[in-house]
ZAVODREN-570170 format. One line per field, with one value per residue (C-alpha): residue number from 1; residue in one letter; x, y, z. Coordinates in steps of 0.25 Angstrom, whole numbers, always signed. Example, Ala and Ser with C-alpha at 12.3 -4.5 7.8 and 13.67 -1.06 7.14 Angstrom:
# ZAVODREN-570170
num <- c(1, 2) .
residu <- c(A, S) .
east <- c(+49, +55) .
north <- c(-18, -4) .
up <- c(+31, +29) .
//
This chain:
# ZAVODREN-570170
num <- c(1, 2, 3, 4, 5, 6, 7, 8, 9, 10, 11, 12, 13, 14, 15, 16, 17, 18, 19, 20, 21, 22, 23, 24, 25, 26, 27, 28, 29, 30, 31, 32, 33, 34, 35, 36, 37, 38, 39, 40, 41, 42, 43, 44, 45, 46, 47, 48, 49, 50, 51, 52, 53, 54, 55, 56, 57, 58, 59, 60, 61, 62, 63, 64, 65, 66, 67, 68, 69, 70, 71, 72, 73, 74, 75, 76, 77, 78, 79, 80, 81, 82, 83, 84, 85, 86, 87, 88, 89, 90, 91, 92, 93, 94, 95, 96, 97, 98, 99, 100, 101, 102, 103, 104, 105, 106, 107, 108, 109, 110, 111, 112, 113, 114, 115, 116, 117, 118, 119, 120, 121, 122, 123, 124, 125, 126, 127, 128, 129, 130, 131, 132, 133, 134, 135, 136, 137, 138, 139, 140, 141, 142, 143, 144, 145, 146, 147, 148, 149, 150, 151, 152, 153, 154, 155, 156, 157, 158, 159, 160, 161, 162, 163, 164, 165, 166, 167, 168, 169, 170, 171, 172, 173, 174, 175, 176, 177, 178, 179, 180, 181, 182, 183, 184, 185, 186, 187, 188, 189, 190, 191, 192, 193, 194, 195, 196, 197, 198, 199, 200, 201, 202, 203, 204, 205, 206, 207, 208, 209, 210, 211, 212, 213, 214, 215, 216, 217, 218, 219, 220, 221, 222, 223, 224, 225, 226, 227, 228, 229, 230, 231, 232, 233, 234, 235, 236, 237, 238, 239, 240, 241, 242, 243, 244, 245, 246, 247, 248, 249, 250, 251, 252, 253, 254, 255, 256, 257, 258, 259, 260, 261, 262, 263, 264, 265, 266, 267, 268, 269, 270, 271, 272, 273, 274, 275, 276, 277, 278, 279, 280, 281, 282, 283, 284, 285, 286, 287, 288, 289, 290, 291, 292, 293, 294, 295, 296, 297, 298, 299, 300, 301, 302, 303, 304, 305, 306, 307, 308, 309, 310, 311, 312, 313, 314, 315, 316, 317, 318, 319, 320, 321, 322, 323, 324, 325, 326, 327, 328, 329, 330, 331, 332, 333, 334, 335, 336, 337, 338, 339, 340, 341, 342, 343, 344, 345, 346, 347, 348, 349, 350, 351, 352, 353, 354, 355, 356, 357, 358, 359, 360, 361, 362, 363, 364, 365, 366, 367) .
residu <- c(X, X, X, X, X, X, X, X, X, X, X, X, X, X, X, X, X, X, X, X, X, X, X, X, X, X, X, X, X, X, X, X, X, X, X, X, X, X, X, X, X, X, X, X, X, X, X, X, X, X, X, X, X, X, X, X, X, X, X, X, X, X, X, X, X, X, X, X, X, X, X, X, X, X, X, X, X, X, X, X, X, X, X, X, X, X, X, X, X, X, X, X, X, X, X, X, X, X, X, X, X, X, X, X, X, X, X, X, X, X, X, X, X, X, X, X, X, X, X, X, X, X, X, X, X, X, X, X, X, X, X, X, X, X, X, X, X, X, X, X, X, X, X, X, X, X, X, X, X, X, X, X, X, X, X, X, X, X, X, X, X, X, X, X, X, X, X, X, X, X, X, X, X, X, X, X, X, X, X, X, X, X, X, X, X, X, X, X, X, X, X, X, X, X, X, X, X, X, X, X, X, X, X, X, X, X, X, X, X, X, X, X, X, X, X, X, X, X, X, X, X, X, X, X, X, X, X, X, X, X, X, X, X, X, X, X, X, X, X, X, X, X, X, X, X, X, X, X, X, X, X, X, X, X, X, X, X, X, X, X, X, X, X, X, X, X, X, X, X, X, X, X, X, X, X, X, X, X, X, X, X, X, X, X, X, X, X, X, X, X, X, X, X, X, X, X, X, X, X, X, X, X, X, X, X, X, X, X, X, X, X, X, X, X, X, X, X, X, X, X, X, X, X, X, X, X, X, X, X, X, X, X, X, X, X, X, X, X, X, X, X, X, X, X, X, X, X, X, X, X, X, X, X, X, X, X, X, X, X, X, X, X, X, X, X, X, X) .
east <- c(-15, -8, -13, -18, -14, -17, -11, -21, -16, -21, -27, -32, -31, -26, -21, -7, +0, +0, +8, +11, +1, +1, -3, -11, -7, +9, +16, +13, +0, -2, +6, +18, +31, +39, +54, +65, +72, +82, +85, +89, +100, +104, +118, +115, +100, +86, +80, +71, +66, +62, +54, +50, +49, +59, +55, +64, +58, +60, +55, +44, +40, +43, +48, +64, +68, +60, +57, +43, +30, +33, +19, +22, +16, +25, +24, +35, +38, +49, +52, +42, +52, +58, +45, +38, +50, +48, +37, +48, +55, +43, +36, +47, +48, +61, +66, +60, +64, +77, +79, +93, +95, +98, +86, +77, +85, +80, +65, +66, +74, +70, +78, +88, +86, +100, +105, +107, +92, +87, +94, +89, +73, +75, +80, +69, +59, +65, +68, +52, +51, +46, +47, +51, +41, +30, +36, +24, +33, +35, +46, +57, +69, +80, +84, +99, +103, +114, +107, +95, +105, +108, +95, +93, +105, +101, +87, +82, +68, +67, +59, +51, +65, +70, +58, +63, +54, +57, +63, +50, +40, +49, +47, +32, +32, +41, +30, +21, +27, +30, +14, +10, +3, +0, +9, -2, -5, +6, +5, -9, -10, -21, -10, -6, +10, +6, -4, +8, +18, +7, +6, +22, +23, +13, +18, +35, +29, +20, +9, -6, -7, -22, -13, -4, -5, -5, +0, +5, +21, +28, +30, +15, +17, +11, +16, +13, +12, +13, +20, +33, +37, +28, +39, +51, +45, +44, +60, +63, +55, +65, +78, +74, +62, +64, +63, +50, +45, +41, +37, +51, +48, +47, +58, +67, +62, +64, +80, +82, +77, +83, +96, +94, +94, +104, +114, +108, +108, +109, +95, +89, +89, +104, +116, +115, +102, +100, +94, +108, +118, +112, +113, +125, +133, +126, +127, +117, +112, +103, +90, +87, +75, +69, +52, +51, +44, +54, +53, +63, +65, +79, +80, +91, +93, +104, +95, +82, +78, +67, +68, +58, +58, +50, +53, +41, +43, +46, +60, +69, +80, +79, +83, +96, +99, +89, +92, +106, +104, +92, +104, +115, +106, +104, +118, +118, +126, +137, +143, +154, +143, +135, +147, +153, +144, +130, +134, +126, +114, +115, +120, +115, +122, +115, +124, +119, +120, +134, +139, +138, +134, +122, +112, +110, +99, +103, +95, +90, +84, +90, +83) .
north <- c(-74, -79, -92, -89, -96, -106, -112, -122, -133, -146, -153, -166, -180, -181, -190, -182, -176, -160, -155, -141, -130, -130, -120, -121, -111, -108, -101, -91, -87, -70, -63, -75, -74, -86, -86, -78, -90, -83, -68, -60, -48, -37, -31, -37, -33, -43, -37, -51, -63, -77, -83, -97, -110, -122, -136, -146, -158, -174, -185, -186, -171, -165, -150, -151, -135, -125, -112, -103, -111, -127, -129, -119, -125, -128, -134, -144, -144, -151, -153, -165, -171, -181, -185, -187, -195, -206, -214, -217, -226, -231, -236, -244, -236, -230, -244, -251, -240, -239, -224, -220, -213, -199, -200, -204, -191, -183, -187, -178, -167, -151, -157, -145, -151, -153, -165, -177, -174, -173, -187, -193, -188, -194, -207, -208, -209, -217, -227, -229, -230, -215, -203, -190, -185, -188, -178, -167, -157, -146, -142, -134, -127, -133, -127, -130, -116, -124, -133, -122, -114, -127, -127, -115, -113, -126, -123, -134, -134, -138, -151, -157, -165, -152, -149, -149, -159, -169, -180, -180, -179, -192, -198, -197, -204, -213, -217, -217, -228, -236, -235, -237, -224, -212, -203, -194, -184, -187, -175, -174, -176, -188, -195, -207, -203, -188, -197, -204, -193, -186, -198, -198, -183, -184, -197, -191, -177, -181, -172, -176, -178, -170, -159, -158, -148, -150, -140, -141, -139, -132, -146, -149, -160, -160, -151, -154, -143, -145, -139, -138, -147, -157, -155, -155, -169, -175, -170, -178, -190, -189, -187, -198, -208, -219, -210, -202, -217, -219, -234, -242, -241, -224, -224, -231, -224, -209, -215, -219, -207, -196, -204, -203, -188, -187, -195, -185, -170, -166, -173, -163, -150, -149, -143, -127, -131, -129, -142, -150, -142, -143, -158, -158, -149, -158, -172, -182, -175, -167, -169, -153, -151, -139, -137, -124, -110, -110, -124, -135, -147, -154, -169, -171, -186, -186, -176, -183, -170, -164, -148, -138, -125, -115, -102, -95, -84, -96, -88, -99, -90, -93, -109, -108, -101, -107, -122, -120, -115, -124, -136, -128, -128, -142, -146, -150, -137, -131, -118, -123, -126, -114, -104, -112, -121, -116, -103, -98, -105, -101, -89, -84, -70, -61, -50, -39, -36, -27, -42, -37, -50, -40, -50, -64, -74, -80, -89, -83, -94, -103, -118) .
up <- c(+242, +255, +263, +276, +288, +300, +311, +318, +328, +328, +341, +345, +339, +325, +315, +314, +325, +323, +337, +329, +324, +309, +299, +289, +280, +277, +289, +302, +304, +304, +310, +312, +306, +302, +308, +301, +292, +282, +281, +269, +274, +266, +271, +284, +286, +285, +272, +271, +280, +276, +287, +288, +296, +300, +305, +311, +313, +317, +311, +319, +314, +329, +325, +333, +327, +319, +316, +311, +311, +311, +303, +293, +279, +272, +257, +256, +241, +235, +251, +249, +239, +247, +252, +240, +235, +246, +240, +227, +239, +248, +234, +230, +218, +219, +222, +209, +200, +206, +209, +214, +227, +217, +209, +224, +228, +214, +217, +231, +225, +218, +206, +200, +187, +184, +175, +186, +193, +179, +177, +190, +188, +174, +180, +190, +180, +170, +182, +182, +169, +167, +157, +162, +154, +165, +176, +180, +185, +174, +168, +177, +174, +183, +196, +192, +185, +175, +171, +168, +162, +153, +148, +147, +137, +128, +129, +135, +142, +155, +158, +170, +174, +177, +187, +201, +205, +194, +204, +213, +200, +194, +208, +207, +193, +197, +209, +199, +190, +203, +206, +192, +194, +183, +181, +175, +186, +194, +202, +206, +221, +217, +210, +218, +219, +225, +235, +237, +241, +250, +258, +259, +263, +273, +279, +279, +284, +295, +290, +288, +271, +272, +279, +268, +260, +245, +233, +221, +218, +207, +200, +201, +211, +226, +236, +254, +262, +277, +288, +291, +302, +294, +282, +293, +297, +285, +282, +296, +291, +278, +289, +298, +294, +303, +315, +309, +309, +296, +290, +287, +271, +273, +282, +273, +259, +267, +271, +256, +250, +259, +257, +242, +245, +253, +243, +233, +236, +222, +220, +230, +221, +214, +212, +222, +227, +242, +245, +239, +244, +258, +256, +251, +262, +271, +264, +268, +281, +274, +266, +260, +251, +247, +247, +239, +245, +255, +260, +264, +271, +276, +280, +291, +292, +302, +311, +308, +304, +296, +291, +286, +280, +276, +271, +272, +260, +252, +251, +243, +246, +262, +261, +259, +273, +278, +277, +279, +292, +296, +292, +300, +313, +311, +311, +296, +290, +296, +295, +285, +275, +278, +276, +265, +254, +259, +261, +249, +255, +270, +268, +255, +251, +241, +231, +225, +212, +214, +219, +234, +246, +252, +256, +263, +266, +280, +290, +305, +312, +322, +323) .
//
């Protein structure tokens, strides 16, 4: 069954500013259209649309450039990654366990489960003197197709450290055994660390943490769901935290950990993944991580800009053109890298099965 919808706006005297309308639901109201994002042609003709929304924002969530419904809700998923991760710094627990930049970097990423995260998130635990037994996520193929193939051919099983969320779940133990909290229960949104991580992601997106709303995530763990310029603001918190005005000890732990990523693309998601190769055509200007459902965020530290993105179809296909063009209109990809290393990704052609170019996905919207 469908969710229904409702836009209200808020008046009057509040504890948090609300100067946009907001939905309720997830999207336009009846009879409203989100924007064309992507377009999928056939020998030259739109057989399909994938509409959506894009926020731009500044660190003092003011929406600069946009597209469809600033307030659609939107569930971050593994967009909230890097935000989670912050308590690891502010707590002083990365600090006393000694995490290295790449393993901060592997608690923030959609790990491909390939050999060097595996190493990292294994690390991470080991550091605070914890099993890798303990992670709650399930057990996961990896993303990366060689080393699925690998297992596959030894007839290995694939683990919990092979679970895409693996570095944010060892982040959450690794709180735990700073706090000398269970680790029983870990993801249960009673649980201190999950209390914890709300209280972050309210504070970095601006958003009122009653207004949040809460689901459950593929790896069992917590999921926010707010509008879009909200996740836009918190992305401009993460690309410029002294101007968002945040407390000294956030500021200095957001700087810290988005340099961790920076430094570490290959941390973010893996080898052929969207998010790293963005990073790594545009190295150090760029924060990219993917929610899931269509969603995504970009941190432009240079800019002080914070992006979001929601596909509105969930379409996974439509990021590709569409982050690379949101990144060209913002001055970060130029049309060397489109035409050439992220051709595949701006541009994505399709073959039929006689080997014939007769389809592509390309973006149609202007920021």
């Amino acid at each position: 069954m469908q969710e229904s919808f409702s836009i209200s706006r808020h008046h009057g005297h509040h504890h948090h500013d609300h100067t946009h309308e907001h939905a309720r639901g997830g999207g336009p109201g009846p009879g409203e259209y989100a924007p064309a994002l992507v377009e999928f042609r056939r020998s030259g003709l739109t057989e399909s649309v994938h509409r959506g929304a894009i926020a731009v924002c500044t660190p003092d969530g003011r929406r600069t450039k946009g597209l469809g419904h600033p307030a659609m809700p939107t569930f971050m998923r593994s967009a909230a990654k890097p935000l989670q991760a912050l308590p690891l710094i502010t707590s002083g627990a990365a600090k006393r366990f000694g995490l290295s930049p790449a393993e901060l970097a592997a608690t923030c990423g959609s790990l491909n489960g390939e050999g060097f995260q595996i190493e990292a998130v294994t690390s991470i635990l080991a550091k605070a003197g914890l099993g890798t037994d303990l992670l709650d996520c399930g057990a996961a193929w990896p993303l990366h197709r060689a080393t699925y193939k690998a297992m596959q051919k030894a007839g290995e099983k694939p683990t919990a450290l092979h679970n895409p969320c693996a570095g944010k779940h060892a982040a959450m133990l690794v709180l735990c055994a700073f706090y000398d909290w269970p680790t029983e229960d870990y993801l249960s949104g009673r649980h201190p660390v999950q209390k914890l991580i709300l209280d972050t992601v309210a504070l970095m997106s601006g958003y009122p943490k009653e207004q949040i709303g809460i689901g459950v995530d593929g790896c069992g763990a917590p999921v926010f769901r707010m509008p879009l310029v909200a996740i836009a603001g918190a992305y401009a918190r993460l690309a410029a935290p002294e101007q968002a005005g945040l407390e000294p000890d956030m500021a200095e732990a957001v700087k810290e950990l988005v340099a961790a990523c920076l430094e570490h693309p290959e941390m973010i998601a893996g080898t052929g993944r969207i998010c790293t190769r963005v990073m790594q055509a545009a190295p150090g200007v760029v924060l990219a991580k993917a929610g899931s459902e269509g969603s995504y965020a970009l941190a432009l530290p240079q800019q002080g800009l914070g992006v979001a993105l929601n596909i509105e179809d969930g379409g996974l296909r439509a990021l590709g053109p569409a982050v690379t063009e949101i990144l060209h209109e913002l001055g970060i990809l130029d049309h060397e890298t489109l035409e050439g290393p992220l051709a595949d990704l701006h541009r994505p052609q399709i073959s039929n099965h006689r080997g014939e170019k007769v389809c592509t996905l390309s973006a149609v919207f202007g920021l």
